[in-house]
C-alpha positions, 0 to 999 in steps of 0.5 A: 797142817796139810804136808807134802804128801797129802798135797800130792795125793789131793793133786792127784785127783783129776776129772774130765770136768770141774767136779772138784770145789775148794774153799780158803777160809780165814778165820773171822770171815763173815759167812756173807764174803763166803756165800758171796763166793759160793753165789758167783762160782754157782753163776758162772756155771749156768749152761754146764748141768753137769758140773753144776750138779756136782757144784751143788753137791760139793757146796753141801759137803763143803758147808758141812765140814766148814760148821763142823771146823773151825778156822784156827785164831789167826789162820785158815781153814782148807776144805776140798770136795769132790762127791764123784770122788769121794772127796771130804776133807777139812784142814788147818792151816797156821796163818791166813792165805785169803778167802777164797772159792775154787772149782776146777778138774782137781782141788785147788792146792796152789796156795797150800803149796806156797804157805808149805813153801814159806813156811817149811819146818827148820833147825835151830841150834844154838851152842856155845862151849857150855851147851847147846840147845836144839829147836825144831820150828814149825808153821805153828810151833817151836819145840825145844827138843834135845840139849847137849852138855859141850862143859869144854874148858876155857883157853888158860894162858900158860906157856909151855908143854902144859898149855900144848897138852891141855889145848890137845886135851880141850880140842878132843873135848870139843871134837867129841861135843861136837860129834855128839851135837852133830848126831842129834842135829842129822838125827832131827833133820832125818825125821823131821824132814825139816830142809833148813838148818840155823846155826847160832851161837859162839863162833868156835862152837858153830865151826866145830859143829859145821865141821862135824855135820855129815853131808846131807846135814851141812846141805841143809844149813842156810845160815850161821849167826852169832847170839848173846849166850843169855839170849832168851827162847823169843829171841832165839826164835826171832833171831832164827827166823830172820836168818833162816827167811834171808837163807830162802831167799838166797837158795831162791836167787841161787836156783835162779841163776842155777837155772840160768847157767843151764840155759846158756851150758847145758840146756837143762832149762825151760823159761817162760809160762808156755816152755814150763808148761811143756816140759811138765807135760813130759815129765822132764822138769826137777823144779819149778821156780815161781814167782810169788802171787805171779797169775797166768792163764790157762785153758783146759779142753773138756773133750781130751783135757789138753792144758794151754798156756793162754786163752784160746777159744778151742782145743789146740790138740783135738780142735774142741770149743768146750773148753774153760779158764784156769790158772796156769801156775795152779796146773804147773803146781798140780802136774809137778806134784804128780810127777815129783818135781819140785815148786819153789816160789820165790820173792820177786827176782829181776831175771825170773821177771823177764821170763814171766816169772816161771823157769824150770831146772829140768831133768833131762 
């Protein structure tokens, strides 16, 4: 599975001129859908010797890599090349993203993003006063990888100074599993750098252990959610992912109207394709909120590589005609990644819509 910082290294490969090819392959195309590909990018660069040399190039690395992997069952295959740059990689990917054949002045990551976007590693646990088992989900995996033994009493029914001592003594027991179940959770996050956590469970285990939670923890949690003590491993899941898919959903809403509250307060906010654009041009965006599947275009200048928002048919800095089509929301994608910002890409939203389906929180 490609990670973040594989991302931002492919985006940080950049040239004068589209030397760069990448190819998405789902698993079970038939190889005439990619030559298919393959044939028209080859068309569209008739009168550009230059970069039809490194096209040729890069589709004899490309068809290397694509017989030497193979697509996993019911996923993808990512492959990159760049010969000028030394360029070879193949990766796996969990789920299909569409076949699909890019050239461009750097490798095409935009659907690598919004796959590690949707799928992003979370935290399950689910405890009750007894135990408590911890998951880690992954784009293609769930692991169980730490329990912890809670054995907290059950409430008796007595009256008087018996029941206050054991009520005291059964809320130290909680506190301490808690504590001890808080800790493995904290640790797990840390080096999973999973960004989401699932509590489920009974209702007083969960708000001990929300309690527990240091703060960079308790940030992480998108969703609680009670669940049968005897609920099997499947049903966890699901009941996880459920949750933890309506969790992003309402984080993705929530930046929305954050991103709205500095438009009309502080003003550390840019809507619309052409505004985003600019501030990413000066490094001053945090985030980048996309909507899903949204395409817009762009125009790059191969005399200066100035990047536009639209389809003029000349540079609007240096005045140069040589110029190509791209996609707008993969150059957002490729400048956030060199400039540490974030991309989320989101359902649709109603208020991102009217801004063309791009807005950004920005630093300063």
């Amino acid at each position: 599975m490609l990670d973040a910082a594989r991302l931002r290294a492919l985006a940080d490969l950049a040239g004068p001129e589209r030397a760069f090819l990448t190819v998405y392959l789902d698993a079970g195309e038939a190889p005439a859908a990619f030559d298919a590909h393959l044939d028209r990018l080859g068309a569209l660069l008739d009168g550009h010797p230059d970069e039809r040399e490194h096209f040729d190039e890069n589709v004899r690395l490309v068809r290397d890599l694509v017989e030497a992997h193979d697509a996993p069952e019911g996923g993808a295959l990512a492959v990159f090349a760049g010969y000028a740059a030394d360029l070879a990689e193949a990766h796996a990917l969990p789920v299909p993203v569409g076949t699909v054949a890019r050239i461009g002045d750097a490798p095409y990551v935009r659907p690598a993003y919004e796959l590690l976007d949707e799928h992003e590693p979370f935290v399950v646990v689910v405890a009750d006063a007894t135990a408590a088992r911890v998951f880690l989900v992954t784009a293609d995996d769930a692991d169980a990888v730490a329990r912890v033994r809670g054995d907290v009493k059950n409430r008796v029914k007595k009256g008087g100074w018996s029941q206050k001592r054991y009520a005291r003594r059964r809320d130290k027991q909680m506190e301490a599993y808690a504590t001890d179940l808080a800790e493995a959770v904290a640790g797990l996050l840390r080096e999973s750098g999973a960004a989401r956590l699932v509590l489920l469970g009974a209702d007083e285990a969960v708000r001990a252990l929300q309690h527990a939670l240091p703060t960079d923890a308790r940030e992480a949690l998108v969703a609680t959610a009670p669940i049968a003590s005897d609920a099997t491993e499947a049903e966890i899941l699901d009941a996880a992912a459920a949750v933890a898919e309506e969790g992003e959903r309402a984080s993705e809403r929530a930046l929305c109207d954050e991103i709205r509250e500095q438009g009309v307060g502080p003003g550390l906010a840019a809507f619309g394709p052409t505004r985003v654009l600019a501030a990413l041009q000066a490094a001053r965006v945090d985030t980048v909120l996309v909507e899903r599947g949204v395409e817009r275009p762009a125009t790059t200048c191969r005399a200066c590589g100035h990047v536009a928002h639209g389809t003029p048919d000349s540079c609007q800095a240096c005045g140069s005609h040589d110029v190509f089509a791209g996609d707008l929301v993969e150059v957002m994608t490729t400048l956030a990644a060199r400039t540490g910002a974030e991309v989320d890409f989101a359902d649709p939203i109603p208020a991102l819509a009217a801004h063309g389906g791009v807005a950004a929180l920005l630093r300063y």
